[in-house]
N, C-alpha and C positions, 0 to 999 in steps of 0.2 A: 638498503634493505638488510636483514639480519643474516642472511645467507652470503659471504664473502661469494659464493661459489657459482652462483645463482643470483645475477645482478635484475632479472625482473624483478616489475612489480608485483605484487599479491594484492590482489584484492576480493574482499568477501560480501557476500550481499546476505540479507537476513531470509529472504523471500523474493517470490519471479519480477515482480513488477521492478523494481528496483533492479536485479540482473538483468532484466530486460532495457531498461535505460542504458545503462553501464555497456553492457557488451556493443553499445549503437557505437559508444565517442572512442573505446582503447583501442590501440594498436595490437600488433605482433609482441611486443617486449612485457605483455602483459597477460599473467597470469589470475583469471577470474574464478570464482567458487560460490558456486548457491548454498547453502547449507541446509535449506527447509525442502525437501518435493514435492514436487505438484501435486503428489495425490493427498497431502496432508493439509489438516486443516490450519492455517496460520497461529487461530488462538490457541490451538491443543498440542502444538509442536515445542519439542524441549531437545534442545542439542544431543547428539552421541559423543562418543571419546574422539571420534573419530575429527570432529567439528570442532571440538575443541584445539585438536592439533593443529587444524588447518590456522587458526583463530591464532595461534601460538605463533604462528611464521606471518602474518598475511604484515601488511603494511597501512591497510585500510580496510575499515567495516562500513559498511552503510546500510543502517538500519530504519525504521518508520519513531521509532518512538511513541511519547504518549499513551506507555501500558500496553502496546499492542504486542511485543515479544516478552512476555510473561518472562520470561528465562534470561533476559540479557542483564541487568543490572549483577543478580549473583553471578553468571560466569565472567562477566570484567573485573569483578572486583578479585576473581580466582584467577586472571590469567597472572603470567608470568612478565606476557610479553608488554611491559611498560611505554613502547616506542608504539605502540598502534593507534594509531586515529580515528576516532567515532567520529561520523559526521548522520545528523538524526536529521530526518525528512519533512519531520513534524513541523523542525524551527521556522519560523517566518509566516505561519500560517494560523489564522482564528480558529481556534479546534472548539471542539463541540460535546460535550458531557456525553458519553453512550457510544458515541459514532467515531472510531477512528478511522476512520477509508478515506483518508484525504487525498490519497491519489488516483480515487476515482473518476473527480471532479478531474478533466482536462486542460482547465487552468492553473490546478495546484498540479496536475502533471508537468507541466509546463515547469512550473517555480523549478520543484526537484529535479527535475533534466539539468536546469541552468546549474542549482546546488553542485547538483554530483560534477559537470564540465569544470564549475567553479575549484572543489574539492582535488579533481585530478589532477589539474594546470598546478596547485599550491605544493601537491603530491609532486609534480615530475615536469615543470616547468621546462624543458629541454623540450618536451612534445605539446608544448602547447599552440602550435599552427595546425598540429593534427586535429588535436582535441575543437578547436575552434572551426578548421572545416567541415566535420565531422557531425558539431552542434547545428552549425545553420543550416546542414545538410538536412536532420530529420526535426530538427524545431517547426518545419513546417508542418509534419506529422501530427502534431499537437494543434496547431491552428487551423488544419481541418478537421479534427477532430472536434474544436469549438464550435466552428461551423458548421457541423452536423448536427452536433446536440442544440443548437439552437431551433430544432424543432418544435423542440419543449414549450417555447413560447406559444405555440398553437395551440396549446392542453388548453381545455375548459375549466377543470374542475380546480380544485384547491389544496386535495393531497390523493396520495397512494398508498396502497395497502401493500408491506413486505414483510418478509418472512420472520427477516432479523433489520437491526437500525445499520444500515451501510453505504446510505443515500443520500444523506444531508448536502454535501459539499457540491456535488452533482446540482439536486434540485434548487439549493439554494437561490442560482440568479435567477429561477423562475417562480421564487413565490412560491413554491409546489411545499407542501409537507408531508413527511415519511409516517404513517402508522403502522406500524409492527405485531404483527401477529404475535412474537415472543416477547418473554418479560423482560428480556436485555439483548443487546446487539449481537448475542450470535446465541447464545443458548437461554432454555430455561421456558417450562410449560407453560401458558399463560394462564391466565385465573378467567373463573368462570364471566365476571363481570371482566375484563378484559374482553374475552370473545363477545360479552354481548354489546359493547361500543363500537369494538370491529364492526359488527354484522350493521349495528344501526350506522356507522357511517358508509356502508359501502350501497346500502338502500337509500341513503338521504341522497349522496352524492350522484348515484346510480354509476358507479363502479363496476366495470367490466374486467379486469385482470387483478390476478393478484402477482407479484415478482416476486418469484424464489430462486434465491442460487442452488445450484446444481449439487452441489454436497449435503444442503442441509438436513439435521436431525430430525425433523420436523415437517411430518405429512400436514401443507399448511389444509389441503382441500380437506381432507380427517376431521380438522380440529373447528371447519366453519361448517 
C-alpha cells in the first residue's frame, strides 16, 4: 500500500450494494469506504474533495461501470494515485441499453460476489483462506435469494409496469418485460403518447401494481 505507516488495505466502493458484498469477505487488516450515501441518488451523485482523497490513498475501487457513475472516468483520469485498481462489476455480464441494475438480478449478484472475492485474493493473497471461507460462507445468501425469486415463474402476464428501466436483469429468466412509466431509466417526463400505451397495456394485461422505488422524482400514480 502507499502508506509505509499504515500497511492495511484500502478499499473503496462506488455505492452500498457493492460495499455491502465487500464488507461480507474482508478481514480486520482492512480498511473499507462507501463514497456515495444512502440517501443519494446513484445517478445524480458526483464525488466531494473529500472522496477524492480517500480515492488518493485506497489500493482498490470497485465500481458498477457501463455509464452508471457518471463521474468516475474524469476523476481517474485526475487521480494521482497511479497504483490503484479498478475492478468494474459490469464485466462478464450481457448488459442492456437503458437498464444498468445488473446487480439486481441475483444471479449477476452472485457473478460480482465471486469478482470482488476474486479481485481481493489477487489484492492480498496472504488472506486468501479468509476470503474463501468467508465466500462460501454468504454465497449461499445469493442462492436463496435465486430461490425465492423463482416465484416469478408463477406470473401470468408478459410485462410490468415501472417507474424507471431497473428490472431487466431480474425479470429476464422469466420472460417478464419492463415498461416504464419514464422516458429513460431513472429520469425524464414521459410523452403524452408514452402514458397512453402505458395505460393501454396495463388494461389489455389487466395489471394490478405499478413498482416504484422509494426515491423517485416521479409521482407515477399523478402521471396515470
Amino acid at each position: 500500500t502507499k502508506n509505509a505507516e499504515n500497511t492495511n488495505l484500502k478499499i473503496v466502493t462506488s455505492f452500498f450494494p457493492y460495499y455491502n458484498m465487500t464488507e461480507l469477505l474482508i478481514d480486520e487488516t482492512t480498511e473499507l469506504d462507501n463514497i456515495m450515501p444512502l440517501n443519494v441518488e446513484v445517478h445524480d451523485f458526483e464525488p466531494t474533495a473529500k472522496d477524492i482523497a480517500r480515492l488518493e490513498e485506497a489500493d482498490l475501487l470497485i465500481v458498477h461501470g457501463f455509464d452508471l457513475e457518471d463521474w468516475l472516468d474524469t476523476v481517474l483520469e485526475s487521480l494521482n494515485n497511479k497504483d490503484l485498481k479498478v475492478v468494474y462489476m459490469s464485466e462478464g455480464i450481457e448488459l442492456k441499453e437503458s437498464d444498468p441494475h445488473t446487480w439486481l438480478s441475483p444471479e449477476n449478484g452472485k457473478k460480482q460476489f465471486t469478482a470482488i472475492k476474486d479481485a481481493l485474493i489477487a489484492l492480498n493473497p496472504d488472506s486468501k483462506d479468509h476470503y474463501e471461507t468467508q465466500y462460501e460462507t454468504h454465497i449461499k445468501e445469493f442462492e436463496a435469494l435465486i430461490e425465492d425469486y423463482s416465484v416469478l415463474s408463477t406470473y401470468s402476464g408478459n410485462s410490468i409496469v415501472v417507474d424507471h428501466l431497473a428490472y431487466a436483469y431480474l425479470l429476464e429468466p422469466f420472460n417478464i418485460t419492463q415498461r416504464s412509466v419514464m422516458s429513460s431509466f431513472h429520469s425524464g417526463e414521459p410523452s403524452a403518447k408514452q402514458i397512453e400505451e402505458i395505460i393501454e397495456l396495463i388494461k389489455n394485461e389487466n395489471i394490478h401494481s405499478i413498482y416504484s422505488t422509494k426515491h423517485s422524482e416521479t409521482n407515477v400514480k399523478d402521471i396515470l
